[in-house]
Structures are given as C-alpha cells and as structure tokens.
N, CA, C and O of each residue as an XYZ file, in Angstrom:
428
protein
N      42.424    128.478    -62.711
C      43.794    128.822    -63.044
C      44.567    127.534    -63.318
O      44.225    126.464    -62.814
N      45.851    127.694    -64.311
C      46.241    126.596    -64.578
C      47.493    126.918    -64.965
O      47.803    128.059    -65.308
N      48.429    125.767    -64.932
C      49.898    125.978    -65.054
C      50.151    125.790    -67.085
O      49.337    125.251    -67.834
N      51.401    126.373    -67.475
C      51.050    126.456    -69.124
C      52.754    126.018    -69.460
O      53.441    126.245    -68.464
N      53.504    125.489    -70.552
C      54.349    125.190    -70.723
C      54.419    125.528    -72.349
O      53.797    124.867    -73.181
N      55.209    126.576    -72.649
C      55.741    127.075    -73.727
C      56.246    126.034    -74.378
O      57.287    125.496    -74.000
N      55.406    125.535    -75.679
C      56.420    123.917    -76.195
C      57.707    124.595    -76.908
O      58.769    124.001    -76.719
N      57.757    126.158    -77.969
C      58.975    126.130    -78.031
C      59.948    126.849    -77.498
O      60.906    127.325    -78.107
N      59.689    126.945    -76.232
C      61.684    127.864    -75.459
C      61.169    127.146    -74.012
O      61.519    127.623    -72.933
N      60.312    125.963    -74.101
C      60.296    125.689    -72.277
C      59.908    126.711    -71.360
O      60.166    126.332    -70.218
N      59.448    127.734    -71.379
C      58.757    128.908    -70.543
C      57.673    128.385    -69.665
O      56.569    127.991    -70.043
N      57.965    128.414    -68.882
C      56.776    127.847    -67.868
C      55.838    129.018    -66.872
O      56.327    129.538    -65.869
N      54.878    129.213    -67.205
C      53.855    130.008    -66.469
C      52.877    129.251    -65.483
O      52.283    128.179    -65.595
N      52.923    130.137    -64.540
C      52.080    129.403    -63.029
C      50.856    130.413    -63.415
O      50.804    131.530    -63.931
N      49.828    129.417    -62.879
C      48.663    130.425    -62.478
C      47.934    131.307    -63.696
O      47.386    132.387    -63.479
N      48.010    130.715    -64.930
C      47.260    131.619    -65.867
C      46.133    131.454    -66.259
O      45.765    130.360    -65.830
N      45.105    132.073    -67.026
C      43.674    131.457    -67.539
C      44.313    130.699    -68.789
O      45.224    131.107    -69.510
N      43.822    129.856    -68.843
C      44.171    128.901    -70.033
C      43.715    128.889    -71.327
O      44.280    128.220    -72.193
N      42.441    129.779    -71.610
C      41.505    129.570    -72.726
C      42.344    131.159    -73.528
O      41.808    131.541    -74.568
N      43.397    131.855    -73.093
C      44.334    132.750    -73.696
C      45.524    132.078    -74.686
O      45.919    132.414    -75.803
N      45.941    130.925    -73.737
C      47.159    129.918    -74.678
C      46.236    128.824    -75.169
O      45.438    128.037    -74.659
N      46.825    129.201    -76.749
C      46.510    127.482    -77.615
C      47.298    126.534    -77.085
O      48.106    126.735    -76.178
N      47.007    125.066    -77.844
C      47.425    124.303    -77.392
C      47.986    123.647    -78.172
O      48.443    122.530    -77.930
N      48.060    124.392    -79.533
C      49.440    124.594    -80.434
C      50.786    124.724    -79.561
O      51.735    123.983    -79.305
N      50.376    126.103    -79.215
C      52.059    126.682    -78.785
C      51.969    126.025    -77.101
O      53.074    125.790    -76.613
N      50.972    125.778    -76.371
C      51.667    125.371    -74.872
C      50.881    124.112    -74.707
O      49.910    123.751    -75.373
N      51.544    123.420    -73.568
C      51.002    122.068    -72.894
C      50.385    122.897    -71.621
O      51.058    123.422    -70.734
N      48.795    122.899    -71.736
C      48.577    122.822    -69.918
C      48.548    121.915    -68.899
O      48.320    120.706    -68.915
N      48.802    122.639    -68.040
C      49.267    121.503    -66.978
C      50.100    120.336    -67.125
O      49.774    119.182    -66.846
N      51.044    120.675    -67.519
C      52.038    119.497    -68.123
C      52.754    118.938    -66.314
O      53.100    119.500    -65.275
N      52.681    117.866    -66.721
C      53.742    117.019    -65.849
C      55.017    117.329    -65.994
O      55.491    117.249    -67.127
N      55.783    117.715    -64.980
C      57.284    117.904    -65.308
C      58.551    116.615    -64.863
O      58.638    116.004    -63.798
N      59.148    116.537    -65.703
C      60.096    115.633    -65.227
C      61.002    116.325    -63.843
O      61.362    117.494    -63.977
N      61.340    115.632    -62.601
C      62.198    116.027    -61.631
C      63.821    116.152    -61.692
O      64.568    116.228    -60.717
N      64.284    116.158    -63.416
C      65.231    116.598    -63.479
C      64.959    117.885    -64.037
O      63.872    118.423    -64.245
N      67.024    118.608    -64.406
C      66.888    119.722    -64.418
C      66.133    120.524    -66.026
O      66.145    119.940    -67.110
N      65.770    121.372    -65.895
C      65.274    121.880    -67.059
C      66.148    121.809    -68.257
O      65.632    122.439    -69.180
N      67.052    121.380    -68.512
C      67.775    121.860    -69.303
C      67.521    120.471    -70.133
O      67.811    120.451    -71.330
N      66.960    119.270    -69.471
C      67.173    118.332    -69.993
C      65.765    117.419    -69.987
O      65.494    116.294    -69.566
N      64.980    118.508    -70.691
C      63.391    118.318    -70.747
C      63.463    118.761    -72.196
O      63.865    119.795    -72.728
N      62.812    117.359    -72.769
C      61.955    117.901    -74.136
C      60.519    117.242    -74.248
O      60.006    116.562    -73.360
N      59.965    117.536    -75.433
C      58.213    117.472    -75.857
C      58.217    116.682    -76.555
O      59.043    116.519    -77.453
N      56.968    115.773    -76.212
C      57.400    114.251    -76.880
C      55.824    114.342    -76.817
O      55.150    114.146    -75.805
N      55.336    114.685    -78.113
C      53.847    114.808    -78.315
C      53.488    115.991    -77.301
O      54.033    117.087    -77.163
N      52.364    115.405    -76.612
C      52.102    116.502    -75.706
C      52.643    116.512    -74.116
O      52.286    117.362    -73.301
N      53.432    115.573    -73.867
C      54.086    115.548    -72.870
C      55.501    115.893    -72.718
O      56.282    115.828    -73.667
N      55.890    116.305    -71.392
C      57.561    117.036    -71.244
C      58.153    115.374    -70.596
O      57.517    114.678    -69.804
N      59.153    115.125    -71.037
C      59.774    113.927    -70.850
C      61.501    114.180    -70.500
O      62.223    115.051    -70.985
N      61.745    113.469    -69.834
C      63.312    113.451    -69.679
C      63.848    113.227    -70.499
O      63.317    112.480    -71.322
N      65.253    113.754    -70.765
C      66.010    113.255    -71.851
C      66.400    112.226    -71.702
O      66.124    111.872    -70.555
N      67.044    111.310    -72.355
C      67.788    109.828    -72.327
C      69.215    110.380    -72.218
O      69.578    111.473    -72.652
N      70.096    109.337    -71.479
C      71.312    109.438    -71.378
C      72.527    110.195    -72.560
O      73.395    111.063    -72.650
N      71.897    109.248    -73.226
C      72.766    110.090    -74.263
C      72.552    111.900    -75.035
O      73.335    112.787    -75.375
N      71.178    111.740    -75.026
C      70.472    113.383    -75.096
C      71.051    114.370    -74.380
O      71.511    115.384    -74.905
N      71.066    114.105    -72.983
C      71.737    114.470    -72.043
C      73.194    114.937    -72.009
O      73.477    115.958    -71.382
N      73.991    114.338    -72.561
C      75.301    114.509    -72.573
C      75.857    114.964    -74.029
O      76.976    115.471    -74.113
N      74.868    114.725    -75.417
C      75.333    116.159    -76.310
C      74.717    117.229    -75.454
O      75.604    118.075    -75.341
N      73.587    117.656    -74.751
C      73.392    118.991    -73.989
C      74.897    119.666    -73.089
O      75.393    120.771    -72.868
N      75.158    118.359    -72.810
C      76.205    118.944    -71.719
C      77.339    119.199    -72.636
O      77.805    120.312    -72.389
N      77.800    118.756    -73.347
C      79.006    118.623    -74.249
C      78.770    120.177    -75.159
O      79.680    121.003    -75.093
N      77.848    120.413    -75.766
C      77.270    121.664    -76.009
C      77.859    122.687    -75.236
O      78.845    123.374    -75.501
N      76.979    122.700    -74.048
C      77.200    123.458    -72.692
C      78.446    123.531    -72.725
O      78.795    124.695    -72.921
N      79.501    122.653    -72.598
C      80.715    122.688    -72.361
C      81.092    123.483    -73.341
O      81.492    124.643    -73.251
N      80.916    122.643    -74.549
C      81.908    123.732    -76.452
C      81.534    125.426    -75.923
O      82.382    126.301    -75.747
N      79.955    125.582    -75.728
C      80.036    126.727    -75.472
C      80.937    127.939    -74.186
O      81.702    128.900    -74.272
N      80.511    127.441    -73.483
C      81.738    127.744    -72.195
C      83.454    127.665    -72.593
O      84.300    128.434    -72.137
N      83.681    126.666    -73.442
C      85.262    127.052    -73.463
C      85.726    128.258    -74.845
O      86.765    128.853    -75.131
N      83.893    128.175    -75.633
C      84.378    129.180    -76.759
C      84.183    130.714    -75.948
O      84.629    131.683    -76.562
N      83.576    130.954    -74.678
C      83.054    131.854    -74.300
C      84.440    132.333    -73.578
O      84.777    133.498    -73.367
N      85.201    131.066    -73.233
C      86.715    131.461    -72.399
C      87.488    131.786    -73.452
O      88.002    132.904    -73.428
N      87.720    130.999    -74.478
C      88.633    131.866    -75.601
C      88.296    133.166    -76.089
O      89.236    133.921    -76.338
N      87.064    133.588    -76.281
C      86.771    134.991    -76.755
C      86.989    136.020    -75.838
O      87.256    137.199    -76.071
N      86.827    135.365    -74.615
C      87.734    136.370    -73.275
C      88.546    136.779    -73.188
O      88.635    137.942    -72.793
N      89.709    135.955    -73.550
C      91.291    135.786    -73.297
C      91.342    136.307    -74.564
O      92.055    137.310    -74.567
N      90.811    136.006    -75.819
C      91.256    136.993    -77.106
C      91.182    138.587    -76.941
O      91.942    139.454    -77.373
N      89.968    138.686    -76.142
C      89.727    140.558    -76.562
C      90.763    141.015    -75.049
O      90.579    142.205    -74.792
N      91.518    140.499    -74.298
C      92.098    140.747    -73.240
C      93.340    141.201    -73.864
O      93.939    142.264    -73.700
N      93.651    140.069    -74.708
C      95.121    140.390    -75.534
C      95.211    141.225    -76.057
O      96.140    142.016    -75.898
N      93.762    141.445    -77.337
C      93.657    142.627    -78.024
C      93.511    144.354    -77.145
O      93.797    145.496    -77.506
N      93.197    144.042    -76.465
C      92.942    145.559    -75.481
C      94.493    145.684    -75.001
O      95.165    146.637    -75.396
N      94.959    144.845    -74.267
C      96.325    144.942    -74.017
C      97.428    145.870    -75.141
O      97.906    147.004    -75.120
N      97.505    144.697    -76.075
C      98.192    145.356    -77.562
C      98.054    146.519    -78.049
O      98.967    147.121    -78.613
N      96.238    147.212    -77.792
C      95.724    148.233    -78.547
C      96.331    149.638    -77.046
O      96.601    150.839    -77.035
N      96.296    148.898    -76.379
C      96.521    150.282    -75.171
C      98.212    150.465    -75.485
O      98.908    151.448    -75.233
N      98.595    149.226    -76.093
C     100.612    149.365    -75.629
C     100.456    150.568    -77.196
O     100.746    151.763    -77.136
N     100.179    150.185    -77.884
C     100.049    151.113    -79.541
C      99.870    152.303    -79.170
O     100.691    153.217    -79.088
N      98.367    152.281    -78.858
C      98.004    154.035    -78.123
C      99.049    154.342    -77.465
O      99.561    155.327    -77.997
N      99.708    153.951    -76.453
C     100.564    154.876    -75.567
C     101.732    154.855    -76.362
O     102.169    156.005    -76.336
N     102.668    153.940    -77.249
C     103.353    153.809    -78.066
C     103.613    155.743    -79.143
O     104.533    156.557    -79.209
N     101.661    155.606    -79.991
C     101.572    157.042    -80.490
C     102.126    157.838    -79.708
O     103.209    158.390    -79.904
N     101.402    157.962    -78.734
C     100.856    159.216    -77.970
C     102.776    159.317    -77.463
O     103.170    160.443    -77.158
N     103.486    158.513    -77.429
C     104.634    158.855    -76.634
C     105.112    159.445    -77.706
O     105.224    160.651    -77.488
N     105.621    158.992    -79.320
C     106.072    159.237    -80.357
C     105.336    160.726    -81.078
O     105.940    161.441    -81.877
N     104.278    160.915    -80.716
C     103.511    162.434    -81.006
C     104.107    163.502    -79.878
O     103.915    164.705    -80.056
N     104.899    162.989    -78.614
C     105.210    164.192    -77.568
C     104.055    164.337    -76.943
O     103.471    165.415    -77.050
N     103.672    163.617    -76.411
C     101.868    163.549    -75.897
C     102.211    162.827    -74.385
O     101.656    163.217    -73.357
N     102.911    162.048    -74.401
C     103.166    161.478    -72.929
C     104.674    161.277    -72.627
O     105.305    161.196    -73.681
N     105.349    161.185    -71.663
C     106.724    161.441    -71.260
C     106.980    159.774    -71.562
O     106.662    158.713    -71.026
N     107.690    160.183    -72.658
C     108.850    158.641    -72.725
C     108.730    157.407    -71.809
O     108.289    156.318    -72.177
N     109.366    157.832    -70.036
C     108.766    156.905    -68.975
C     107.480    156.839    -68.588
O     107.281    156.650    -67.387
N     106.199    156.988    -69.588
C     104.947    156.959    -68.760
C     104.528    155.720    -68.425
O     103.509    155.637    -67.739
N     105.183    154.579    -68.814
C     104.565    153.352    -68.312
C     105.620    153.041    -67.409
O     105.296    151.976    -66.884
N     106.565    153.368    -67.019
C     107.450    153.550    -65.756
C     106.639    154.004    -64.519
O     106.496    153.232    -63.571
N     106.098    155.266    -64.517
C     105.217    156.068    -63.741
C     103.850    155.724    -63.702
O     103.407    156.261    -62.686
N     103.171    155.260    -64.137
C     102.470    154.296    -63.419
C     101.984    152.767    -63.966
O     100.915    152.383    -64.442
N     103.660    151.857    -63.589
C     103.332    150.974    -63.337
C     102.694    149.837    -64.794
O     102.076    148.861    -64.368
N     102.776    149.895    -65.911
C     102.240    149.359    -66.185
C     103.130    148.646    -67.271
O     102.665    147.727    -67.944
C-alpha cells in the first residue's frame, strides 16, 4: 500500500494500490511540505513549498475572494429587503394586506 498525490487538485489518498494511479496524473509517495496545503505546488515530481511571494498572491487571492463573497452577501440582502418592501407595497395597494401591516408585525 502506498500514499498517492493528485498532481492536478492536490487530492491526497492514504493507503491505495498504486499500480491503479499513473504517474502521469499522481506522485506516489510524495514527500509533503509541513506547511499548509494551500501553499504546496509540483515542481517536477516533487510537492514543494511555495516561496514567499507565491504565498502571498495565494493569500491576497484568498482575501479578493472573501471580500467579493462579502459584497455579494450584503448585495442580495438589500435586494431581498427592497423586493419584500415592493411585494408588501402590491399586496397593500391590491387590498390584500391592511395598510398598517408592517406596523403589526414589526417590520
């Protein structure tokens, strides 16, 4: 049995028969660097640490993504907001809900 390392998405399998994975698509028994995964790439047939700077477009990445993931939050929050004030807006103007219904509960 032998450990296998997916060269392209980093997938790491414990314990498999080896003569199933080429050695195209995986490294067996690869050495791993003792940092975090995120900051491991394939450098021939070995997994290597990133360099400082590698490292920090990953993180900077990481980051762009996380603050685009907070704006698309706060966008569809607004939009649901707006779209519920409209709906109840109709529904008051159709005779569908009492004039004070956002009086009565609260909103």
């Amino acid at each position: 049995m032998a450990n296998v390392l997916r060269k392209s998405d980093l997938q790491y399998l414990t314990s498999v028969q080896t003569p199933i994975y080429r050695t195209t698509e995986y490294i067996i028994n690869p050495v791993l660097p003792t940092c975090d995964k995120r900051y491991w790439k394939i450098v021939g047939e070995e997994v290597k640490e990133m360099t400082v700077s590698e490292k920090k477009t990953v993180d900077d990445k990481i980051t762009a993504d996380n603050q685009a993931s907070q704006l698309r939050a706060e966008q569809e929050g607004k939009i649901q907001t707006r779209m519920r004030k409209l709906a109840i807006d109709e529904l008051k103007a159709e005779g569908e809900l009492p004039q004070d219904f956002e009086d009565k509960i609260g909103g």
